[in-house]
N, C-alpha and C positions, 0 to 999 in steps of 0.2 A: 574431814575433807575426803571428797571423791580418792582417788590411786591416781595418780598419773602414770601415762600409757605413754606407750613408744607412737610415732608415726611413719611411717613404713610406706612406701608406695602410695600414696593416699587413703594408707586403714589405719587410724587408731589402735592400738590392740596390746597387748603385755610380749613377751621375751616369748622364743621358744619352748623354752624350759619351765616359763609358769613363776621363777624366780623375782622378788620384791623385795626392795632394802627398805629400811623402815627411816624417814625422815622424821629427825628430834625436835620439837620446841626448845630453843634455847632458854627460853623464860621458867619453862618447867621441868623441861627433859624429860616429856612423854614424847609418843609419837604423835605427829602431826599427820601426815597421810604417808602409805605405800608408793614407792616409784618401782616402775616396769624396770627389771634387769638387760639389757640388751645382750643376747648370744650369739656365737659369731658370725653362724649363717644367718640371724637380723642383717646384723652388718653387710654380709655381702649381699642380700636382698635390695638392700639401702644402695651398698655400692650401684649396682645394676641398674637399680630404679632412676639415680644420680645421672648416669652415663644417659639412659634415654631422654630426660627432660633436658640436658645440653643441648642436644641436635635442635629439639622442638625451643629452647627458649632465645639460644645464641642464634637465629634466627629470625625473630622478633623482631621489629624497627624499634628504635632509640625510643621514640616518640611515644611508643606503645608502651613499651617497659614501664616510662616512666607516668603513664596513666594508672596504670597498676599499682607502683609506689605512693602515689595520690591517693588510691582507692583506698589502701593498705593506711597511711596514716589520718581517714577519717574517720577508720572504724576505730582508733582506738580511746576516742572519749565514750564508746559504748562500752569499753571494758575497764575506762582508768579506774573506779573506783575498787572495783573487786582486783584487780592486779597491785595497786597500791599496800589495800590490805594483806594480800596475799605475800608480796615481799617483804612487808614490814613482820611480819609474823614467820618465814621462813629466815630471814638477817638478824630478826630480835630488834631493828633497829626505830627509831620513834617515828607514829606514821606519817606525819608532816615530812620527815626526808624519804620517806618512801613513794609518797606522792610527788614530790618534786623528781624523783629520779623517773617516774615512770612516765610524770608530764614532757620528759626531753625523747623520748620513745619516739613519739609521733613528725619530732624535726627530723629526727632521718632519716626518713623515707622521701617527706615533704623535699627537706634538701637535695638529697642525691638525685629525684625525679627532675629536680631542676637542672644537676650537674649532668646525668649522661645527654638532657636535650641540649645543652652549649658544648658539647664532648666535638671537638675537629681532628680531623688531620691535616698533613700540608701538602702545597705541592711545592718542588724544587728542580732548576733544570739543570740538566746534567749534560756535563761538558763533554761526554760523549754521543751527545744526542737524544733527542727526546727529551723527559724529567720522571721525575722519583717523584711518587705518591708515597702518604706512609698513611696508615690507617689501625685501630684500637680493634682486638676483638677479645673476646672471653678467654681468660687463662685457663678456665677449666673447673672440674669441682673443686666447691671449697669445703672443708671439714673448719668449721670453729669451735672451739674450744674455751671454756667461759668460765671465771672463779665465781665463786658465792657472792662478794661484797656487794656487788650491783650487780643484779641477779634482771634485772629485766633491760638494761641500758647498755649491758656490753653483750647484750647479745644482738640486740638491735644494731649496734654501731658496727656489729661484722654481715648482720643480713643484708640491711640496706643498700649499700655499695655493691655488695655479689650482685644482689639481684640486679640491679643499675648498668652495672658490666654487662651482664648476662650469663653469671653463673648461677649452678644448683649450688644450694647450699645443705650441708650436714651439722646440724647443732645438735652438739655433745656438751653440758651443762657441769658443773659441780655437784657431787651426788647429794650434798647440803642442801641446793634448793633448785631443784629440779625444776620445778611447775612453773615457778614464773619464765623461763625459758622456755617452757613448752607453751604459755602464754601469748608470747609472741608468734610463735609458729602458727597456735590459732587463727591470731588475728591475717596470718599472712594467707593463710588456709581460706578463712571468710572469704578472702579477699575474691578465691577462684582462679588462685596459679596452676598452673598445671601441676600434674597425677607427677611427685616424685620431685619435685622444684626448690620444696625446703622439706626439710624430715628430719624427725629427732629422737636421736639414740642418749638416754637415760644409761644409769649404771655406775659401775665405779669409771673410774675416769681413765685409768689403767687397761679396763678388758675392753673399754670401747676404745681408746687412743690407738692403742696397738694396730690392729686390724687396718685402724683410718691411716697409718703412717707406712704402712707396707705399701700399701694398693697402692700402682701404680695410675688408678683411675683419677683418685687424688693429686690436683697440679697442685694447691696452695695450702696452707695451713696460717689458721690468722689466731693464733693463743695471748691469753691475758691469764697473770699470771708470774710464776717465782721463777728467778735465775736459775735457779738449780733444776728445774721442770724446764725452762726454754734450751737448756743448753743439753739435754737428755732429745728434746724436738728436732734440732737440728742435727744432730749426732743420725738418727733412726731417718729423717730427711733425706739424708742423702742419698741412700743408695735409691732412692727416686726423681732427685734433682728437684724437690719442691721447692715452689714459691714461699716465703718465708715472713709474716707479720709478727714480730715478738714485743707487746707490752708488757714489762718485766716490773721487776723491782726497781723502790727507789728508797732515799732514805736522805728527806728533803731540807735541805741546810734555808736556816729564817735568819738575815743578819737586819737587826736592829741596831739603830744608828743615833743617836743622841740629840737630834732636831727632831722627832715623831711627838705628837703627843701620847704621853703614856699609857693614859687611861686606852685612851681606843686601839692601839698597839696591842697590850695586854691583853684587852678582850676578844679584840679579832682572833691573836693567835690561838689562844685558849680554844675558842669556840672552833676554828680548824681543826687544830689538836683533834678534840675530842670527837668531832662529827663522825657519826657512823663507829662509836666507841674506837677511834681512832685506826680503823680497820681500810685504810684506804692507800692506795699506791702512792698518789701525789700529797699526803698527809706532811703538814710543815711536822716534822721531827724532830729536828736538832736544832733550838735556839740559844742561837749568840749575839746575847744582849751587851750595849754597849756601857761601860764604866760609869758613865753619868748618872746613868738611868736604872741601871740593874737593879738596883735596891727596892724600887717604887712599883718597875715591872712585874718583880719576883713576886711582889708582894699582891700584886693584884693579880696576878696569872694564878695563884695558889689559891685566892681568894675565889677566883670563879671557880675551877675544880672544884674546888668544897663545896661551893653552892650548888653543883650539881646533881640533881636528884634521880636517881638510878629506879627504872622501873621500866615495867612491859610497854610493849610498840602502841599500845592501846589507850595507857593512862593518858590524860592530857598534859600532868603534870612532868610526866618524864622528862629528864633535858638528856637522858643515856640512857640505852638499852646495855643488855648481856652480847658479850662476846657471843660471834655468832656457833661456838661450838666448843666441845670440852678440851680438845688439844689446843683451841687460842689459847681460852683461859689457864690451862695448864704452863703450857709457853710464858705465862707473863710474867705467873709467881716463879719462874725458871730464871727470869729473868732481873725481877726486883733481887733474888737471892743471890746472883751476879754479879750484881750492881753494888749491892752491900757491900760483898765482899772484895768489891775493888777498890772502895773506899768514895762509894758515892753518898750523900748527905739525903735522905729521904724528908722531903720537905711535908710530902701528904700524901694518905692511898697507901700502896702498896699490899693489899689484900682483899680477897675477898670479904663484901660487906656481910656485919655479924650477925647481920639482923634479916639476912635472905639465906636461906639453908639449901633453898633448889635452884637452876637454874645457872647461867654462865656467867653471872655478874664479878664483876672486879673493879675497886672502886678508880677514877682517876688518880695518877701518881705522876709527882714534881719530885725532880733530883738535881741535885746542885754538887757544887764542886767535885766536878768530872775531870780524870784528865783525857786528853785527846786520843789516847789510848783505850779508854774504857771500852768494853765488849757497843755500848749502847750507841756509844758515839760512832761507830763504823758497822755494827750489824743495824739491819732495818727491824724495829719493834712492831710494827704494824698491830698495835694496838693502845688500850689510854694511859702509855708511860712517856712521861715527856723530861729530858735533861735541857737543863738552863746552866749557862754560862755567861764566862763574864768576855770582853776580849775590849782591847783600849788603839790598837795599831789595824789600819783596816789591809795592808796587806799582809801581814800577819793573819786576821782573820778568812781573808779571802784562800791564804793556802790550808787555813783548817777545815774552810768548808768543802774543801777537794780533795781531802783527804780518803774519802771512800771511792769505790770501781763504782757507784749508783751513779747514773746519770739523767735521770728522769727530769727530777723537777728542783728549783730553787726560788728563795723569795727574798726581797731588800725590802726593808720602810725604814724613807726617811723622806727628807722635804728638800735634801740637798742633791739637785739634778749632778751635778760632779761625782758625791758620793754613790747614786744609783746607777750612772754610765758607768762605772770602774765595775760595779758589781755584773750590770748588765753584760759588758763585754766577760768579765774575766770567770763565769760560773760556769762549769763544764757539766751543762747539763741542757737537754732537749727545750725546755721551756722555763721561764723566766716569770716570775709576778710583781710589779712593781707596787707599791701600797697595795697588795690585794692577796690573798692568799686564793683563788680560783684561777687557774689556768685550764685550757681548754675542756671544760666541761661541758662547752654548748658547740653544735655538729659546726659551726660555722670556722671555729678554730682548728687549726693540724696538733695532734695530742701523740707524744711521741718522745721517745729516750734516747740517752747516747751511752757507751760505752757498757756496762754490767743490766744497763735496765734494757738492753734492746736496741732494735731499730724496728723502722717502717709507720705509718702514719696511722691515725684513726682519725677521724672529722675532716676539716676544709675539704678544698677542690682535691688534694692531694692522695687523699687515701683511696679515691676512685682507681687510680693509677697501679694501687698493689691488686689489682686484679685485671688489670688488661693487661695483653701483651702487643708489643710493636708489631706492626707487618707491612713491610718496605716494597714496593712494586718499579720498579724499570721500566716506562713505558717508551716506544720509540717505535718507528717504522721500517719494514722489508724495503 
């Protein structure tokens, strides 16, 4: 593959410095393509270039912006194919979810062009005369901040709305997979935004964060991404008073309930589990299967794990790709060794498979008889290790599955509305799935954390809002 390049003021072009970090094939752990290193007078070039396209776009009528946003998500069935491949071979992940990830690209642009043209403000009168107008305008540049896992879909879910506002945007990528971030930029580039509107600084994610976190130019920061990276954002935030979007971690509790039918319970979770080699924020995690059923569940949830067949983004056959890098992979057998040792029952998996010598692969692993203690049960695995338990009393269960600071995402299947209200109300977490293991994945829903995973929204009407600011007007007569 081509290098990917920095864009800068509307030039394409590499670092100052001439600096390239070399992006790995997970499947085989060669290099895949060179990424431009970003240095730090890049960055303030970027800064600057940022600052001027504010004036020129926060000026823009609603109506205009959001013809742009139009324009921007028709081009991108001219690039779905080659973006598709290109994530699924940067993730490792199988290209059918890569295609799918990069088919929801084009709703959020399409959407947001729709939200900033219904975007009001109010009027109110005020008891001293006259009335109070309030009106939206642009908070300012936004720098985002993007992990590897969906390498083309969260970067989109942080341009779309800036641009919509009427912020520049600064997209800084995961040094894993660079390109399909810079993808999107492309396609926003085609589009004919202005000179400096979106630009994208490559690199480690450290020498570019830094610089973007000083600058006062900088009003927002919208990160996706680990607890221990967002609460490092907010710390370095402050001494500029930024606007703050934190999609964190989570470590997502599945209470199964003894009216479901098993088989598809089983399967559904399973196939969750494992999507995107389990590499996913809202990933069901932690299942607490119920006393009736455990037996049958365990049994076929191991069953599919086994049946799943481990191979590049490419084969048709694959049902799982490799971890998308050697620290996952390293992390998991860190963690089946863990697990062992706390006296958890390895049901299946737990190593890299014998019979692939290169690449990131690690096969699916089921663990049984956990206690609620266990490292696994309270840290996030975010990858294909999944713990099953049993639990018989459902609020008993409901305080195990609150027992971690995650608060991201939770899930119930059962067919008893009494049993899913209890769970619905009582999960202390941002988003709820009721028979379904998908929560807000499509721009229509508000996708969003509470407590250790964050706050602030991404998708519905709402997440337009973490990039405008109020502005309240007094109007009345001499």
């Amino acid at each position: 593959m081509e290098d990917c390049q920095l864009l800068i003021d509307g030039n394409w072009r590499g670092g100052s410095k001439g600096r390239y970090l070399d992006v790995l094939d997970p499947v085989n752990e060669e290099v895949l393509y060179r990424a431009a290193a970003a240095e730090s007078d890049d960055i303030e070039e970027a800064l600057l270039s940022s600052e001027r396209a504010l004036e020129e776009w926060s000026c823009v009528p609603a109506w205009s912006r959001a013809a742009k946003l139009d324009e921007i998500a028709n081009l991108f069935s001219k690039y779905e194919g080659e973006m598709g491949e290109l994530a699924a071979r940067e993730v490792g992940k199988p290209l059918a979810e890569a295609q799918g990830e990069v088919g929801l690209c084009a709703d959020q642009f399409r959407w947001y062009a729709g939200e900033i043209r219904r975007l009001s403000g109010a009027r109110v009168p005020s008891r001293m005369g006259g009335h109070f107008e309030t009106s939206y305008e642009p908070v300012g540049v936004v720098a985002a901040l993007t992990p590897w896992n969906f390498p083309s879909l969260l970067v989109a879910r942080k341009v779309a709305p800036a641009l919509a506002a009427g912020c520049p945007v600064i997209v800084s990528p995961s040094e894993l997979t660079p390109k399909s971030g810079a993808m999107i930029v492309k396609v926003c580039e085609e589009a004919g935004l202005p000179k400096g509107l979106v630009q994208f600084l490559s690199g480690r994610p450290e020498e570019v964060s830094a610089p973007l976190l000083a600058s006062p130019i900088v009003r927002k920061i919208s990160f996706t991404g680990s607890t221990t990276v967002g609460r490092l954002l907010m710390r370095e935030s402050a001494r500029t008073l930024k606007r703050l979007t934190l999609e964190l971690g989570g470590h997502a509790p599945v209470v199964v309930d003894n009216t479901v039918d098993v088989e598809k319970a089983a399967n559904l979770c399973a196939k969750g589990k494992f999507r995107n080699s389990g590499q996913v924020c809202v990933s069901p995690s932690r299942f607490y299967v119920h006393d009736d059923v455990y037996d049958e569940f365990l049994s076929r949830f191991v069953s599919y794990a086994k049946g799943l067949k481990l191979g590049g983004p490419m084969e048709e056959s694959s049902g799982m790709g490799p971890m998308a890098s050697e620290k996952r992979r390293d992390a998991m057998e860190e963690l089946v060794e863990k697990t062992l040792s706390e006296g958890g029952k390895l049901e299946c998996g737990g190593r890299r498979p014998p019979d692939m010598n290169r690449g990131y692969f690690f096969e699916p692993t089921v663990f049984t008889e956990l206690s609620d203690d266990a490292t696994i049960m309270n840290e996030e695995p975010f990858g294909p290790v999944a713990p099953v338990v049993r639990f018989g009393d459902r609020e008993d269960v409901l305080q195990r599955a609150n027992q971690t600071s995650f608060g991201l995402a939770g899930f119930v299947l059962s067919s008893d509305m009494n049993f899913v209200n209890y769970f619905k109300r009582g999960l202390e977490v941002g988003m709820v799935g009721v028979n379904t293991l998908s929560v807000g994945s499509t721009v229509e829903a508000p996708f969003g954390g509470v407590n250790d995973s964050g706050f602030g929204e991404e998708g519905g009407h709402m997440a337009l809002y973490g990039y405008l600011s109020n502005r309240t007007y007094h109007v009345t007569e001499l």
